[in-house]
DOGULO-763748 format. One record per residue (C-alpha): residue in three letters; x, y, z. Coordinates in pm, whole numbers, plus 50000, padded with zeros to 5 digits. Layout:
<sites>
ALAXYZ ...
</sites>
This chain:
<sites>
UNK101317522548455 UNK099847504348222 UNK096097500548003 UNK094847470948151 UNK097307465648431 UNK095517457148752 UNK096027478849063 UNK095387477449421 UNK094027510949561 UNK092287525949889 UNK089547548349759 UNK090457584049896 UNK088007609449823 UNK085437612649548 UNK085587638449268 UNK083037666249119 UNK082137642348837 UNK080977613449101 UNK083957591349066 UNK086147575649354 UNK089657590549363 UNK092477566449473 UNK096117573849459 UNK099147549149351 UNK102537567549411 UNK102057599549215 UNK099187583148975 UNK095947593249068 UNK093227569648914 UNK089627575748855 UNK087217554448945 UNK083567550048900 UNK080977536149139 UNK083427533949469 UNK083187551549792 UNK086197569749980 UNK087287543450217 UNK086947511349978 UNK089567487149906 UNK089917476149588 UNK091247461749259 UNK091047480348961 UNK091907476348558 UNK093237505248440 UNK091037516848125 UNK092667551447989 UNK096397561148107 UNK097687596548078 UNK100767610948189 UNK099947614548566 UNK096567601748594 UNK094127573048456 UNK090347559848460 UNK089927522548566 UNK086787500048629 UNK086337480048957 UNK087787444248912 UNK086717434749297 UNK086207452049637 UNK088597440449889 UNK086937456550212 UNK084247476950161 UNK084407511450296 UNK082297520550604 UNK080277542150396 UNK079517520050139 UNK075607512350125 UNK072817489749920 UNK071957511349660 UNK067477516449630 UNK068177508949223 UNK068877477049082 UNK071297494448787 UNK072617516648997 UNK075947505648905 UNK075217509448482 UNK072867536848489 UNK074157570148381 UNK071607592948562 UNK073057585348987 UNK076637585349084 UNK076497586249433 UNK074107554749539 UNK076347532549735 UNK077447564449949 UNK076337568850268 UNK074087599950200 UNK076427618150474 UNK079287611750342 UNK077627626750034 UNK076997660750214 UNK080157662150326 UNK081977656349992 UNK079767683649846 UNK080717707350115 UNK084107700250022 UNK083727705749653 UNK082787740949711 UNK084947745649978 UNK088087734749689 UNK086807754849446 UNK086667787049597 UNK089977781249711 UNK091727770149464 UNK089877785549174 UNK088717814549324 UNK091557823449567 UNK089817826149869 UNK091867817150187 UNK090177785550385 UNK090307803150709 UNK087577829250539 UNK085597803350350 UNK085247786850685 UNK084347822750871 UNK081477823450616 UNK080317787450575 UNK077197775450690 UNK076247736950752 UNK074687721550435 UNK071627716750437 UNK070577680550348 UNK066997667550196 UNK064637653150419 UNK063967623950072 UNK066627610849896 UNK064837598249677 UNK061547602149487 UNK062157638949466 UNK063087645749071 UNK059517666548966 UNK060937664448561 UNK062887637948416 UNK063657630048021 UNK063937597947897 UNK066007591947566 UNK063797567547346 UNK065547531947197 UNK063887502046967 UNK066117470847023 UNK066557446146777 UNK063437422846910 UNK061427459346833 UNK061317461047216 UNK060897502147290 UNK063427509547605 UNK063427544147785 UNK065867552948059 UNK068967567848086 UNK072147562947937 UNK074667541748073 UNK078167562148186 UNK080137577447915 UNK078047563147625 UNK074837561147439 UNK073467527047587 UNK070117532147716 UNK069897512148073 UNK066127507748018 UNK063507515548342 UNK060277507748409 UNK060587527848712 UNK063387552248873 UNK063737554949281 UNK064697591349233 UNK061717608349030 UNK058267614649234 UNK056707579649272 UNK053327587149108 UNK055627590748790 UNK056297554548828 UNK053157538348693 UNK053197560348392 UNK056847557448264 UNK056227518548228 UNK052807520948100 UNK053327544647842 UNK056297532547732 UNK054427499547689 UNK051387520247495 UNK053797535347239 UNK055077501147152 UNK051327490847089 UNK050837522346873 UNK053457510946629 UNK055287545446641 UNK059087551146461 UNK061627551846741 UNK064717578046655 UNK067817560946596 UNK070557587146676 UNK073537573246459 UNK071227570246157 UNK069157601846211 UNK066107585446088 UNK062537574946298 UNK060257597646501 UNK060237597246870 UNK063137607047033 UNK062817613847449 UNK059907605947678 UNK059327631447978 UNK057397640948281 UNK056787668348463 UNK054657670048788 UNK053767699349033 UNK054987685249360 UNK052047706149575 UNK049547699249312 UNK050227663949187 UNK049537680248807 UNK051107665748591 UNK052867674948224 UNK053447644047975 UNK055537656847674 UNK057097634147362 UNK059907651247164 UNK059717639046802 UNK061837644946502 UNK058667657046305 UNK055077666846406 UNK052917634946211 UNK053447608546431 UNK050397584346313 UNK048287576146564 UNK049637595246859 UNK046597624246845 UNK044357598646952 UNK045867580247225 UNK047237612247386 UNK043347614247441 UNK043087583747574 UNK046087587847813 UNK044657622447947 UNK041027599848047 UNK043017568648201 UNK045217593148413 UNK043177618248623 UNK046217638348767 UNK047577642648413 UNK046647676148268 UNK048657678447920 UNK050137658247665 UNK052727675047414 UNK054697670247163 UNK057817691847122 UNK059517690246781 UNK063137687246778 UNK065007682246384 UNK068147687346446 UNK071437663046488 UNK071917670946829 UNK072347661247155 UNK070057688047298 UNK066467674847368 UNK064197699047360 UNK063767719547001 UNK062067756046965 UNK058657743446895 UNK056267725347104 UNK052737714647082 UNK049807709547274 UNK048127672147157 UNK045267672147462 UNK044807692147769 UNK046617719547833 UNK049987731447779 UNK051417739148149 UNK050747727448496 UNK050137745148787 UNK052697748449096 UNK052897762649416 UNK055827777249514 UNK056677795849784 UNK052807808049836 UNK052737815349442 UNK051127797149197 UNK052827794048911 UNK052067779148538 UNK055287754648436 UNK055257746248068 UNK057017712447939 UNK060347730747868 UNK060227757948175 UNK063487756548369 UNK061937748748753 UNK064437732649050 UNK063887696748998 UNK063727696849390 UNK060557718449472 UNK060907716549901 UNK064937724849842 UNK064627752049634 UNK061757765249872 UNK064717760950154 UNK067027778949958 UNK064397809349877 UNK063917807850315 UNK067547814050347 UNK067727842350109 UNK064677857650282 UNK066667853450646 UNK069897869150508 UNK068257898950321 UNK065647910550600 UNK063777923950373 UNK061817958750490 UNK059607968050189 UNK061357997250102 UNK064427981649872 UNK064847977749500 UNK065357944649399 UNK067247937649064 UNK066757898048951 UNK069837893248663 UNK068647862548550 UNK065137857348628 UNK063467825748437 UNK059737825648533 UNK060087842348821 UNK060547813649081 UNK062687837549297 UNK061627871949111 UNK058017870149232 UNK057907858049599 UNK060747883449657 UNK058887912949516 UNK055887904549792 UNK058797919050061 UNK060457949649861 UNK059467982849686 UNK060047971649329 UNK061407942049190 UNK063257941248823 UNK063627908148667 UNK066027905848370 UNK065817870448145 UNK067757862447806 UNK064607840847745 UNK061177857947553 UNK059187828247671 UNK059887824047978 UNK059487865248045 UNK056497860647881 UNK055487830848161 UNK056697848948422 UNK054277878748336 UNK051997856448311 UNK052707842448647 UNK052647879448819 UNK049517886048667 UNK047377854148848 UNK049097861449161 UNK048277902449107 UNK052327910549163 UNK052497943749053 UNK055657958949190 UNK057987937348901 UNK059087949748554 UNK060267925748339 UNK062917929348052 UNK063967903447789 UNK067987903747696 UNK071337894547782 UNK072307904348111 UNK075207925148000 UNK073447946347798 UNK070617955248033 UNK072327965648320 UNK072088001548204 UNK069418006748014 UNK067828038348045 UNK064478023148123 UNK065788002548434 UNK067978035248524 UNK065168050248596 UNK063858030348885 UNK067478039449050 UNK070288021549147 UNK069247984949291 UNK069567979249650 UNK070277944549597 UNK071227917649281 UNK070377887449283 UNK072647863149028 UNK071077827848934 UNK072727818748598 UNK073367791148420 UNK075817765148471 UNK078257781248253 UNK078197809548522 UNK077757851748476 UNK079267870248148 UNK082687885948191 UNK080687916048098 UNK077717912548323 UNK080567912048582 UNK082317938348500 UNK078957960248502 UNK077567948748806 UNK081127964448932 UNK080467997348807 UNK076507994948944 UNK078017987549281 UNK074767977049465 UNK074807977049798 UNK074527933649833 UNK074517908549618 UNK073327868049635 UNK074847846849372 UNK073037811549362 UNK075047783749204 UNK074927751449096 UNK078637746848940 UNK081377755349216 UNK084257763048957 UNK081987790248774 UNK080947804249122 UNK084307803849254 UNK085957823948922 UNK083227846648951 UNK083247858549291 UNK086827860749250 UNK086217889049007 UNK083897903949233 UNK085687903449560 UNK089107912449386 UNK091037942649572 UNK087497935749855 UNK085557959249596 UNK082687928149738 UNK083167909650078 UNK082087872850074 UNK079797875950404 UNK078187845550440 UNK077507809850213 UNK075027785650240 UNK074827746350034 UNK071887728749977 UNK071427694049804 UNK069237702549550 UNK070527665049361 UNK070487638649628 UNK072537601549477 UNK074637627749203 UNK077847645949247 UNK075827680249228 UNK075477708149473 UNK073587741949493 UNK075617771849692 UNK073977806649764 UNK076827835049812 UNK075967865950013 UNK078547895449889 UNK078327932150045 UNK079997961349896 UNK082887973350094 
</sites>
């Protein structure tokens, strides 16, 4: 095979990053924005030595799961993968992702993923669910300010005026706004020549509450003009409680930076979750799906049975989205978070609610595990493991090991991390794998959110 050879393939299966898998011979080819059971031609874009990325050239016969996608650049914008799929074919290839990884990463036989595996649960919306979403910032040549995402595999904003994904009454603001910073005159960043001003655009709204969070990420904090019409955005919009600019001065591809400010209102909205009422900040990391997550927390509650007398150790706690609804059902709770902000939220958050059973510690996982001070409330009944993408510390493994509580729930949103770690868990059955349960937390993507159940053998 051959760059820019065209090939005829039958679209097979879809892969973790979103893309349609088709086979020719040996060659397996990548390809974006198809769905398993298309026909197709394809031009081959990148060949390597037993694979290769193509772009559709034409669809043949469309697969049976193919369907009109809600977004008009659905097939340039960078932010959805999964559009034209039929949303159950979409549950089922997330299933399957999980179900892969834990077998082929972590080792686990399919007949006992299958003896554990629950159904997936699905969303009730498919779209309009997103409560944050960033916008990277663009001036075109005509001085035109875009926002949107970027475009697959490059830098090329695919500008929006609205997005069928994020909460609707986000809608009339992204297109507004975007249309009021224009008028304002302000200095749009331009990445490749780190020079300008404004570099992202986000919202963030509280689902139950309809508050919402308006925050512009700038390269430096004088951006003429913008003090005054964040005043005049917070009177036009009654449901919008805070405008705020975060700072961010580095080359970088990360979009928030360490310092953010409040230009009018105040600096967090307020969220129920689960029964608590929570304060979310601009930057706070909060399920993007509110009623999933809520799901997920149900499920946890089910499995666990809590009976008020259990110790409850949360390893990586944020705010306390799962920390402080759980501590309502147990003896004492423990909530360990790498972040000093967001400990300092979540205390924040157990004081309005008057939680008083939780303790909250600010490190790295690994190296609180056995502190003296969390010693002393005894050995944890039950772990609970929510960690970044990037998955638990070798270390923080290793401890949890050697603190041998008696169960442990591991929630996930990257099978391959999940699947290497509970293979380090489970190895020689020191844990047994009793039960797991996927959610769609990311209807239209490729991504999935699994909850493991472990017991100590």
């Amino acid at each position: 095979m051959q760059q820019g050879q065209i090939v005829s393939l039958e679209i097979s299966d879809l892969a973790d990053n979103g893309d349609g898998v088709g086979r020719d011979r040996d060659f397996v080819v990548f390809v974006p924005n198809t769905v398993p059971g298309d026909r197709i031609e394809a031009r081959l874009l990148h060949v390597k030595a037993n694979l290769a990325y193509a772009q559709i050239e034409q669809i043949i016969e469309p697969s049976p799961d193919r369907v009109r996608p809600s977004c008009i650049v659905a097939d340039k914008c960078g932010g959805c993968q999964w559009q034209a799929v039929s949303y159950p074919r979409q549950l089922a290839a997330k299933q399957n992702q999980v179900i892969q990884a834990l077998h082929r990463i972590g080792g686990f036989a399919l007949e006992e993923i299958a003896s554990v595996m629950q159904p997936i649960i699905g969303a009730e919306s498919t779209l309009g669910y997103r409560n944050k979403v960033t916008y990277p910032l663009e001036c075109d040549r005509s001085g035109k300010v875009k926002a949107g995402y970027y475009q697959k595999g490059s830098h090329k904003i695919i500008n929006l005026n609205q997005c069928p994904v994020q909460d609707n009454r986000l809608d009339p603001l992204l297109a507004e706004i975007k249309q009021d910073i224009q008028a304002l005159g302000c200095s749009i960043y331009d990445e490749q020549k780190h020079t300008g001003l404004l570099r992202h655009l986000g919202f963030r709204i509280g689902r139950h509450t309809g508050e919402i969070l308006l925050v512009l990420v700038s390269k430096e904090w004088d951006v003429p003009g913008l003090a005054a019409q964040a005043k005049i955005w917070l009177t036009r919009y009654p449901q919008l409680v805070g405008i705020l600019l975060n700072r961010n001065r580095d080359r970088t591809n990360a979009i928030f930076g360490k310092e953010t400010r409040c230009l009018a209102g105040r600096d967090y909205l307020e969220e129920i979750f689960a029964g608590v009422r929570f304060q979310l900040r601009a930057d706070t990391f909060f399920q993007v799906y509110t009623e999933q997550a809520e799901k997920m927390l149900a499920v946890i509650q089910q499995e666990l049975k809590l009976t008020g007398t259990e110790i409850l150790l949360d390893a990586y706690a944020g705010i306390g989205a799962l920390t402080l609804p759980l501590a309502r059902q147990v003896k004492q709770a423990i909530a360990l978070e790498m972040q000093p902000q967001a400990t300092a939220q979540a205390e924040v958050n157990a004081a309005i609610e008057q939680i008083t059973n939780v303790k909250f510690y600010t490190g790295k996982v690994e190296q609180l595990l056995f502190q003296p001070d969390i010693q002393t409330y005894g050995k944890p009944d039950i772990v609970l493991l929510d960690p970044p993408r990037k998955g638990c510390h070798s270390d923080a493994i290793a401890n949890l090991r050697d603190l041998r509580p008696d169960r442990l729930v591991y929630v996930s949103c990257n099978p391959a991390t999940l699947a290497r770690d509970l293979k380090q868990l489970c190895v020689d059955r020191f844990y047994c794998l009793t039960n797991l349960q996927m959610l769609d937390f990311f209807p239209q993507t490729a991504h999935v959110e699994s909850v493991a159940f472990l017991t100590a053998t």
